[in-house]
BAFI-3210 file (N, C-alpha, C; in Angstrom, 3 decimals, decimal comma, padded with zeros to 6 digits):
// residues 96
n [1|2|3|4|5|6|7|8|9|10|11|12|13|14|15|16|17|18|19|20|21|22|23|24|25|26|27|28|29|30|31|32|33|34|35|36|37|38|39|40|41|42|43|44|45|46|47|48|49|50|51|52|53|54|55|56|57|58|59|60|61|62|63|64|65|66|67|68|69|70|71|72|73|74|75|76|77|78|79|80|81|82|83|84|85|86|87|88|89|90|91|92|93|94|95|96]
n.u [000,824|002,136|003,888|001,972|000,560|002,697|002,886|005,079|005,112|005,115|008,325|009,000|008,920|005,991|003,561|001,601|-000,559|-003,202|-002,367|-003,882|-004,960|-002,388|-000,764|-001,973|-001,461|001,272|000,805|-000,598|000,964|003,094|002,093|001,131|004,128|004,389|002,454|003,502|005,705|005,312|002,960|004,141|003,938|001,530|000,706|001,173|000,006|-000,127|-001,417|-002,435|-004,635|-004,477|-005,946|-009,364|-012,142|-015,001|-017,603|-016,161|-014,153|-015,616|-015,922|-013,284|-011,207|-009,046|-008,711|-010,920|-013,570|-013,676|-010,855|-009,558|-009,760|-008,926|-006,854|-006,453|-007,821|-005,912|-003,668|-004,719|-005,201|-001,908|-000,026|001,251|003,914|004,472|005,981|005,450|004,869|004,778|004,236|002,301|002,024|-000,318|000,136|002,701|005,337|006,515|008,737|008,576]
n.v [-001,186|001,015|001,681|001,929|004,319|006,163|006,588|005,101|002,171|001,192|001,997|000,929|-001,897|-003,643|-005,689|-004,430|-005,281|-006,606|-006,661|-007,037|-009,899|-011,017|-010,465|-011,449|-014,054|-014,616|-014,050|-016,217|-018,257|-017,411|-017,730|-020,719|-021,721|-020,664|-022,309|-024,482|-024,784|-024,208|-026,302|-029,170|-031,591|-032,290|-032,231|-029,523|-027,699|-026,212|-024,772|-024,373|-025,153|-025,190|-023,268|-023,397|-024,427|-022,878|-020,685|-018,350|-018,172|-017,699|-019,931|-020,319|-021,417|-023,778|-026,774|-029,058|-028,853|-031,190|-032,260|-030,257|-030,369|-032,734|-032,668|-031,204|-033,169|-035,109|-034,005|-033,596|-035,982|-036,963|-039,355|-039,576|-037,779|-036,991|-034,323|-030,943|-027,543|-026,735|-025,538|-026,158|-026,803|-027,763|-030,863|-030,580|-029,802|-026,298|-023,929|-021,367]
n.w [000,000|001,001|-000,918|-003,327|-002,390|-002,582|-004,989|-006,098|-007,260|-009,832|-010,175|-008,473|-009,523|-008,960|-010,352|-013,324|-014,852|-013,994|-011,716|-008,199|-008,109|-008,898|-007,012|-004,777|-005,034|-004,834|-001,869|-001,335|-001,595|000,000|002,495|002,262|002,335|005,246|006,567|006,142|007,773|009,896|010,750|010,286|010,595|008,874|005,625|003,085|001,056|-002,225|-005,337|-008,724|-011,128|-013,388|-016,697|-016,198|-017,808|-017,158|-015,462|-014,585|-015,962|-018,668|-019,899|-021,228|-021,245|-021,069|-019,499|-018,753|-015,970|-014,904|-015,273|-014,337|-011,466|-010,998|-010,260|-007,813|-006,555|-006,044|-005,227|-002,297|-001,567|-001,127|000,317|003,475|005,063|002,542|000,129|001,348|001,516|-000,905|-004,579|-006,794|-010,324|-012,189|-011,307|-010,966|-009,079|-008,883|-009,227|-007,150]
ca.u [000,000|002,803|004,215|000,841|000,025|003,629|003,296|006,208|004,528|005,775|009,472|009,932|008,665|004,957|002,680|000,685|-001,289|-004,110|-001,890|-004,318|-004,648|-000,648|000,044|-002,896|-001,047|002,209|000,517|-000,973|002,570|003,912|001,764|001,382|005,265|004,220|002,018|003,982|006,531|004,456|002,611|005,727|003,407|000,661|001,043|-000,110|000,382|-001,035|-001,544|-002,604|-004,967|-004,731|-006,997|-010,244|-013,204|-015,557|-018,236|-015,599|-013,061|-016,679|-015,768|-012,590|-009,877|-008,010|-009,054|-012,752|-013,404|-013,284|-009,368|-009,121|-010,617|-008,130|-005,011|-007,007|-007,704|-004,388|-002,845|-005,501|-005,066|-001,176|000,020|001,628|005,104|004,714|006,157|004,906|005,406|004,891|003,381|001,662|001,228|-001,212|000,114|003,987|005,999|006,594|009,037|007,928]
ca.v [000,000|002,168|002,046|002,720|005,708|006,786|006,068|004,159|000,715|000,785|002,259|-000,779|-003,452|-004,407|-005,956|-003,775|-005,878|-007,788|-006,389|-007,434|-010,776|-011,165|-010,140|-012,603|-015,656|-014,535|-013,808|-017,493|-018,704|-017,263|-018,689|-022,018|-022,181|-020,425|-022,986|-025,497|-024,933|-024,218|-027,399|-029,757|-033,268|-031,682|-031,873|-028,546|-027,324|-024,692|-025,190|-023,897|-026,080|-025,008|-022,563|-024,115|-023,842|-022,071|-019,076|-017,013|-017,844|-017,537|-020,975|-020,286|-022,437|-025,313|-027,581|-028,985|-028,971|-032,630|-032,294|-029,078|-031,150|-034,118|-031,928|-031,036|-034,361|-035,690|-033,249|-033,807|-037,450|-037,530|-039,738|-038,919|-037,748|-036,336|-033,177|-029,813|-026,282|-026,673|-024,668|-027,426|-026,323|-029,080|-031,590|-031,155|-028,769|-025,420|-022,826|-019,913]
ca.w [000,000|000,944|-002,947|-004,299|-002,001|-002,906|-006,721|-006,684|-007,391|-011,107|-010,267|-007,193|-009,950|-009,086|-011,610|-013,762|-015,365|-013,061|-010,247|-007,489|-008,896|-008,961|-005,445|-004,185|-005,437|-004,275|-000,799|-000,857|-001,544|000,953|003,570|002,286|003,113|006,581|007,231|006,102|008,384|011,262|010,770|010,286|010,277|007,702|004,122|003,135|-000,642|-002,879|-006,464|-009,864|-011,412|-014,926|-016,767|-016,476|-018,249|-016,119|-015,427|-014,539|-017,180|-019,640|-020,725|-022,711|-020,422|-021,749|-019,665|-018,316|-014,973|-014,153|-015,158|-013,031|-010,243|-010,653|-009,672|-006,274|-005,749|-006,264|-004,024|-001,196|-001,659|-001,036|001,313|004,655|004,405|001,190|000,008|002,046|001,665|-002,257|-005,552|-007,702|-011,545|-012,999|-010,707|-010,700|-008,129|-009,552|-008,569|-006,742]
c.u [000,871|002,970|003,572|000,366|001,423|003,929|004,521|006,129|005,589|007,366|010,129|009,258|007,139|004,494|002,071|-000,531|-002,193|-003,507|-002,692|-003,769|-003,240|-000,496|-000,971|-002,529|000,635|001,824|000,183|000,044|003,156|003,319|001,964|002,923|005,062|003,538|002,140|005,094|006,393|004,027|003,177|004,494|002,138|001,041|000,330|000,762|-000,234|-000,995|-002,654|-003,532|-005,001|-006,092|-008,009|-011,660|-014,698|-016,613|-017,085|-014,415|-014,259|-016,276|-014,494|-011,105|-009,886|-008,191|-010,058|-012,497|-013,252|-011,396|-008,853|-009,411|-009,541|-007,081|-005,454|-006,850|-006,584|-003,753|-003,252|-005,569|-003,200|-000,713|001,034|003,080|005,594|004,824|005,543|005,739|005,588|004,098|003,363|001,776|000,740|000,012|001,830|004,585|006,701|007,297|008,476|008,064]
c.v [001,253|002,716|002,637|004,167|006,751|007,256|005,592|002,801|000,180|000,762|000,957|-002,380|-004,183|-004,235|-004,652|-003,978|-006,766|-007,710|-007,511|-008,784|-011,590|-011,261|-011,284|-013,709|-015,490|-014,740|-015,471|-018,568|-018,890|-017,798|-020,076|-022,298|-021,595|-021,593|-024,351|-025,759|-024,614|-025,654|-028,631|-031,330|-033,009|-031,730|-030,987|-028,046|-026,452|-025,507|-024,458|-025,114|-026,167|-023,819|-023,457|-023,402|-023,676|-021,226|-018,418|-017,159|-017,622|-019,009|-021,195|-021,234|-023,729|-026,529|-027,788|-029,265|-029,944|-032,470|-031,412|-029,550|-032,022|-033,667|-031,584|-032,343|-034,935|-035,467|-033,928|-035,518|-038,020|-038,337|-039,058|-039,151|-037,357|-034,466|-032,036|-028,730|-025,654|-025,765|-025,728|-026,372|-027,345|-030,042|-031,942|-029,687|-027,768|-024,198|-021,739|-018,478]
c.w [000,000|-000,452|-003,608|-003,865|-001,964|-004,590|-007,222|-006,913|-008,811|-011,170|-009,404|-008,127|-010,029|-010,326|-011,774|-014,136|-014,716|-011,941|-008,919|-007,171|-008,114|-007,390|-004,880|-004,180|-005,032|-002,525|-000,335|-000,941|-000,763|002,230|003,101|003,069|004,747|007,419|007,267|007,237|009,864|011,861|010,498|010,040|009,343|006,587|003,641|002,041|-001,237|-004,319|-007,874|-010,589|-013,339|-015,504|-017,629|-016,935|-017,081|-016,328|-015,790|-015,563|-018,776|-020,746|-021,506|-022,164|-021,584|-020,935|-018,482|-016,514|-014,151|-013,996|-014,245|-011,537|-009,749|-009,689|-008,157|-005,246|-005,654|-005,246|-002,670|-000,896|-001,290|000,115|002,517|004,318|003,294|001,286|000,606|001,786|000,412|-003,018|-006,023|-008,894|-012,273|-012,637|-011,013|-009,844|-009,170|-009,253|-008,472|-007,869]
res [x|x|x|x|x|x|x|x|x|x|x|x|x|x|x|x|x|x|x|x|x|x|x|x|x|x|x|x|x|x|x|x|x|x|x|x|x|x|x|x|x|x|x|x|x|x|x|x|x|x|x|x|x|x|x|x|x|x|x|x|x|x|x|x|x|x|x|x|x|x|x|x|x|x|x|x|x|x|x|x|x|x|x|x|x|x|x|x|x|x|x|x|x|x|x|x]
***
């Protein structure tokens, strides 16, 4: 907020484009690893499911919502001991 009520948003780098958006998925990033490392016996992950066809994408995603579904379940299905503190992108770990 400071940046923006400074107008230096654009000169320190933030998005322009879908700003909000952008910073929202960084923000859920950054917890997931908070609460990954809080919660140490939890497998707790974030993830991208692909752009799915949707209302809010007006249908035009790539792929249907059963497939956007799978990558949820997948995750939510791993077993104990599995990876934590991760970004999924359609169901493989994704640097930050």
């Amino acid at each position: 907020m400071k940046d923006f009520k400074e107008g230096s948003y654009e000169r320190k780098g933030w998005p322009k484009i879908i700003a909000a958006y952008k910073v929202s998925k960084a923000a859920m990033n950054a917890y997931t690893r908070i609460l990954a490392n809080k919660y140490p016996k939890i497998c707790i992950n974030c993830l991208c499911p692909g752009y799915v066809k949707t209302d809010i994408t007006a249908n035009t995603g790539f792929f249907t919502v059963e497939e956007g579904a799978s990558n949820v379940v997948k995750l939510a299905l791993l077993p104990n001991g599995s990876p934590s503190g991760f970004f999924y992108n359609k169901n493989q770990v994704s640097p930050f």
